[in-house]
N, C-alpha and C positions, 0 to 999 in steps of 0.2 A: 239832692241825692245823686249828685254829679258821683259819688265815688262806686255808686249800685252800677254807671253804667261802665268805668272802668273794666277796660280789659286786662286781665291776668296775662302775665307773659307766659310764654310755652315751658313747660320744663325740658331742660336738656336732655335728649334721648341718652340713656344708660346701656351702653356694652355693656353684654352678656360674654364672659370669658368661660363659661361652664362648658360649652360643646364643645370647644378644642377640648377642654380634660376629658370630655367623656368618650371622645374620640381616643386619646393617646389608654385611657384604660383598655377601653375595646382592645385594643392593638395589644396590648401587654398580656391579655386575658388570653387571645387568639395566639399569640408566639408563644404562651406558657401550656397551651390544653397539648400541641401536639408532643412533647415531650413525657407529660401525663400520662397518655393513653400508650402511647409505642413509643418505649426507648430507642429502638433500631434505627439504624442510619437511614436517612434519606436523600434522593438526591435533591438538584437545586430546581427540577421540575416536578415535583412533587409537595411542595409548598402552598398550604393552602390559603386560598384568598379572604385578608381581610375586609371589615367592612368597610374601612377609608376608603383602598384600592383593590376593588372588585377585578379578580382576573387575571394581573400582571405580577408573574412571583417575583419577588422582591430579591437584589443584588445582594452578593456575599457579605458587602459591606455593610450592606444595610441589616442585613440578617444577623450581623455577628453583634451590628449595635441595639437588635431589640430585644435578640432574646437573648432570656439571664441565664447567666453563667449556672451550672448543673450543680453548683453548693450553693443554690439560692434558698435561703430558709423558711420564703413565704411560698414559694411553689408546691414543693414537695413535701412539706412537712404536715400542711393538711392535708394533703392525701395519704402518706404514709402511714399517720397518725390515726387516721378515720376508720380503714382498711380493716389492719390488725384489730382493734373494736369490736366491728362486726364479726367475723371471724373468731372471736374468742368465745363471744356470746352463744357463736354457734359449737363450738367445742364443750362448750359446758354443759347446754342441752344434751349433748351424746352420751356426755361421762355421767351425767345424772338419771334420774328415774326417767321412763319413757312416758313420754307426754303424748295426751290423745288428739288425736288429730278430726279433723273436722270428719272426715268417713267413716270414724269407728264411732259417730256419735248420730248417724243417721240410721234410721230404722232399716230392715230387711228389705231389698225389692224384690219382684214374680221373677227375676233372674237370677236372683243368687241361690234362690231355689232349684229353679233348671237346671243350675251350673253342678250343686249337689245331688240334683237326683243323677245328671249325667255320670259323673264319677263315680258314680255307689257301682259296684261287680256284684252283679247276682251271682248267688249262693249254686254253685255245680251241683245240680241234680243227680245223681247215680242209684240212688234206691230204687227199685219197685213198688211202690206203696200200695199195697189192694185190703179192701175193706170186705168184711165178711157180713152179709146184710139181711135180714127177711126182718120185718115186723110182725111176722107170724112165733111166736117163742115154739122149744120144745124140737126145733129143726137139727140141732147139732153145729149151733156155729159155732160154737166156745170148743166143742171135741174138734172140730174141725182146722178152727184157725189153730189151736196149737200143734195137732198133728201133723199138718202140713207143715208149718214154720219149723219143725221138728226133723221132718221129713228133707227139705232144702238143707234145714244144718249137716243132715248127715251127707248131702251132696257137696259139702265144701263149702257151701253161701255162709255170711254173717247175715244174720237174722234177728230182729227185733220183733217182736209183740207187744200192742200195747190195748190195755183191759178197759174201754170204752162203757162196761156196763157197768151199773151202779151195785149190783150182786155179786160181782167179785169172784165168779167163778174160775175166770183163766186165770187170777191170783190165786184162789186155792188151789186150780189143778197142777200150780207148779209148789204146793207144800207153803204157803206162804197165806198167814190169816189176815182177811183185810180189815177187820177191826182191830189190829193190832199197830199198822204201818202208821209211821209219823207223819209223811209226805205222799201224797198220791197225785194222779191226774188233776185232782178239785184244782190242786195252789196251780199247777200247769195253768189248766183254763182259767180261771176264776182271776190268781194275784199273777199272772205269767212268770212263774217260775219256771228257771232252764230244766225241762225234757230229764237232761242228763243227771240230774240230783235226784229223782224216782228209778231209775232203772236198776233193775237187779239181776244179778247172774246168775241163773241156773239152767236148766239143758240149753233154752235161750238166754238172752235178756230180754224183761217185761218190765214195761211201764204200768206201775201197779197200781190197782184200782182199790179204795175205800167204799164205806157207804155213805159218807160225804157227797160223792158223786151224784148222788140222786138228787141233792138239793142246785146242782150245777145250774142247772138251766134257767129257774130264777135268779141265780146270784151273776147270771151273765144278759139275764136279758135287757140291761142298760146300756150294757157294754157295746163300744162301735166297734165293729167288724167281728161280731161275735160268733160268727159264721166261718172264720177263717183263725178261729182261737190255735186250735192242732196243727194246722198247715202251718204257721209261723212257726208255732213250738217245733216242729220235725224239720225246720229248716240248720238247726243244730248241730243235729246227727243225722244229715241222710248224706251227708261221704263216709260215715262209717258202718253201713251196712247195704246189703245187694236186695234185701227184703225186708218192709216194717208189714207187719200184717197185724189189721185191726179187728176185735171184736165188738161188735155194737149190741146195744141194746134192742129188745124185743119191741121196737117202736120206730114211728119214722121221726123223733123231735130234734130238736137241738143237737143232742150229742152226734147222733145219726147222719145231721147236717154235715155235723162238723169231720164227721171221718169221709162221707161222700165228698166233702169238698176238696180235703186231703189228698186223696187215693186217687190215681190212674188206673186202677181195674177194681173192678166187684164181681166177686165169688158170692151165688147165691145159692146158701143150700135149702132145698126143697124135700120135705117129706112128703115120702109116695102116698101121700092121703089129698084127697079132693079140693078139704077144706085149706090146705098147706097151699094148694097152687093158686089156688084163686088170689091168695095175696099177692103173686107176681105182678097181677095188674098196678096194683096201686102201686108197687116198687116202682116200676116203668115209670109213670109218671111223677115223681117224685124223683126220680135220674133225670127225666127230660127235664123238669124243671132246675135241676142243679146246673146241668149242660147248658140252658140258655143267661143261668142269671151269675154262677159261682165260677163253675171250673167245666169248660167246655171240653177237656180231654178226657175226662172220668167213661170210661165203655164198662159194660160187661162181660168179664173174661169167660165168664159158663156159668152156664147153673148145675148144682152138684144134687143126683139124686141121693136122697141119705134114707136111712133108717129102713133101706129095701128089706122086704120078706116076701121072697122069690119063693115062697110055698105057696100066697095067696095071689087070687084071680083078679083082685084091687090092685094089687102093687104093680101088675103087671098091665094093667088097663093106665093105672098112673104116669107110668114111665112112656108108654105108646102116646097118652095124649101129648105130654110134655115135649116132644119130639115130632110130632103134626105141627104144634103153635110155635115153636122154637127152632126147631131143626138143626143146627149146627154149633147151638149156643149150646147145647143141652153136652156135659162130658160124656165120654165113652166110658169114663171108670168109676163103679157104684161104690155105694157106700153100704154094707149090710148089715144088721142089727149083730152087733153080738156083745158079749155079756162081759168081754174086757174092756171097751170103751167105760163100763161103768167101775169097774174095778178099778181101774188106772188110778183116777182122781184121789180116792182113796189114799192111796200110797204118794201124793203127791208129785205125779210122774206123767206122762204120756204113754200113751199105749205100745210105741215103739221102743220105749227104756222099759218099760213094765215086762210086757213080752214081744223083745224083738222078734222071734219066729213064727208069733202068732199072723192068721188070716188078719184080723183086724189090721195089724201093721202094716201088711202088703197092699191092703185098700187105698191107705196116702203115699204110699210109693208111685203106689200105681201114677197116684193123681198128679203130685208131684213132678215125675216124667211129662205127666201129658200139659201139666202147665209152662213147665220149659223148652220145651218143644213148641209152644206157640210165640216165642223168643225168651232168651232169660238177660236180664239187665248185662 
C-alpha cells in the first residue's frame, strides 16, 4: 500500500487577477459620481479621494485619462433616464384624483379638538334677556312682560317676546290663536329648530307659543343640556334685538329653567296678597340654585308690585312688608288694578295700542324708565 503513503504534489498557487478590476471599477465609479451629482466646475483641489489613493488628488493628466468624456452613455444615461420616471409618476398623482394620505386616515386627537374649539368666535351678546318669573299664577306676568316689551318699543329699542307658557296667553294677547300656529317653541326646544322660523311681527315680535308646549318637558327630559335648550336657540337673534323678554309659566319646571338660564335679569311680579309673596322664597332659591349650577350672571332686576288696590288696608301692609325683606329690589313704580289691562287682550293689543292715554299705560312707562335707568344694553 506504498501508493496510500504517497505524497500529492502541491497545486500551483493560482493568481487572483479580480482585485485589480475591482479596483480600476472603483475608480471609474468614483470619477463618474462627481459629475452626477454637480455639473459645475471644479477646481484641481477639490477632487475627491479615491479608494486606491486615499488623499492625493490626482494630476490633470491623470484626470483627463479617468474620467469619461461628458457623452459617455453609461454615466448619464441611468441617471437621466431614472429621474424623469420618478418625476412623472409624481405629476400624474397631481393631475389625477387626490389620494388620501396617511393623516386623513387617522382618527381625531384631544388637539384637534382644542384647536376647533380655539377658533370657534363666540356669538356678540347685545340683547338684554330678562325673564318674567313667580310660580305663583294669577300675578300679571303675561300683562306685564308684553306691556313693557311694548313700552321699550315705543322708546326706540328692538324688542323680542318669547311665550314660554304652555297657555298661550302672550300669543293671544297679541291677536294670534295658538292652536292654530304650525311652529312654535315645542320644534325650538324639543327638534331645535332656528328661533327665527317662529317669530312673528306684530307691535313686537313673538316667539309664539302652542299647547304643545305643555308636553315639552317630557319630550326633552332625555335630552343633554336640556337646561340650556333657549339660551342656544337665542344665540341666533340676540344682535338683532336690545331686549328679548320672557314669559314663563306658572311653575319653577323645565321650561322655567330654561328661561332663568337664558336671562341676565328677572322681573318678579308680585301681587300685593300675602299668599303671592310667600312664593318669593322658593323663587330665591331656585335663582340661587341656577347661579351656582347654569348661569352665574342671572340677578334680580326688581320685583314689581302688581294688581295694587290702594283702597285696601292689605295692599298697603303688602307693599310695606315687601320693602322691609327686600328694600331696594322692590320698584318704585306700581302696578294698579284696572279694567283695561283686561280689555286689551281682547282686542288682541296691549294696553298702550288699546288705550294709549289711559293710567294703565303710564304704569309700564313708568316702569319702563325706571328699568333703563338701572342701565339699558
Amino acid at each position: 500500500m506504498g501508493f496510500l503513503s504517497r505524497k500529492k504534489p502541491k497545486p500551483a498557487p493560482v493568481e487572483i487577477q479580480e482585485e485589480r478590476q475591482i479596483v480600476d471599477d472603483l475608480q471609474e465609479m468614483e470619477a463618474a459620481v462627481p459629475e452626477r451629482i454637480d455639473d459645475s466646475p471644479r477646481d484641481d483641489g477639490e477632487w475627491a479621494a479615491g479608494p486606491a489613493d486615499a488623499g492625493d488628488p490626482p494630476s490633470p493628466a491623470t484626470a483627463q485619462e479617468t474620467v469619461p468624456p461628458t457623452t459617455s452613455p453609461t454615466a448619464e444615461t441611468s441617471v437621466v433616464d431614472e429621474e424623469p420616471a420618478l418625476n412623472a409618476a409624481d405629476e400624474d398623482e397631481e393631475e389625477g384624483p387626490a389620494r388620501l394620505k396617511a393623516v386623513d386616515l387617522l382618527a381625531p386627537t384631544r388637539l384637534d379638538f382644542l384647536q376647533e374649539k380655539e377658533a370657534e368666535e363666540e356669538p356678540v351678546k347685545t340683547a338684554d334677556v330678562i325673564a318674567f318669573a313667580n310660580q305663583k299664577g294669577g300675578v300679571a306676568k303675561t300683562t306685564t312682560t308684553l306691556n313693557l316689551a311694548v313700552a321699550f318699543a315705543e322708546s326706540g329699542y328692538r324688542v323680542l317676546c318669547i311665550d314660554l307658557d304652555p297657555q298661550g296667553n302672550l300669543t293671544m294677547s297679541q291677536g294670534i290663536d295658538p292652536d292654530k300656529v304650525e311652529k312654535s317653541l315645542y320644534d325650538v326646544l324639543v327638534n331645535d329648530m332656528p328661533i327665527s322660523e317662529i317669530i312673528v311681527k306684530r307691535e313686537i315680535d313673538i316667539a309664539v307659543a302652542s299647547i304643545d308646549l305643555a308636553g315639552a318637558e317630557i319630550a326633552m327630559s332625555t335630552k343633554i343640556g336640556r337646561e340650556r335648550s333657549l339660551e342656544k336657540a337665542l344665540k341666533e337673534v340676540h344682535g338683532d334685538y336690545d331686549f328679548v323678554c320672557i314669559d314663563t309659566p306658572p311653575s319653577l319646571g323645565l321650561l322655567t329653567i330654561n328661561a332663568l338660564t337664558a336671562a341676565n335679569k328677572v322681573i318678579v311680579p308680585v301681587q300685593c296678597e300675602y299668599l303671592s309673596m310667600r312664593g318669593l322664597v322658593q323663587l330665591q332659591n331656585t335663582l340661587r340654585m341656577i347661579q351656582e349650577n347654569l348661569n352665574p350672571d342671572v340677578r334680580i332686576e326688581g320685583i314689581l308690585p302688581t294688581m295694587l288696590d290702594s283702597r285696601t288696608i292689605h295692599a298697603k301692609e303688602a307693599v310695606e312688608i315687601l320693602e322691609e325683606n327686600f328694600g331696594d329690589l322692590v320698584f318704585q313704580s306700581r302696578i294698579k288694578k284696572a279694567i283695561k289691562f283686561a280689555e286689551a287682550p281682547v282686542k288682541g293689543a296691549s294696553v298702550l295700542k288699546y288705550d294709549s292715554a289711559s293710567s294703565a299705560a303710564n304704569y309700564y312707562r313708568e316702569l319702563a324708565k325706571e328699568v333703563l335707568s338701572h342701565g339699558s344694553p
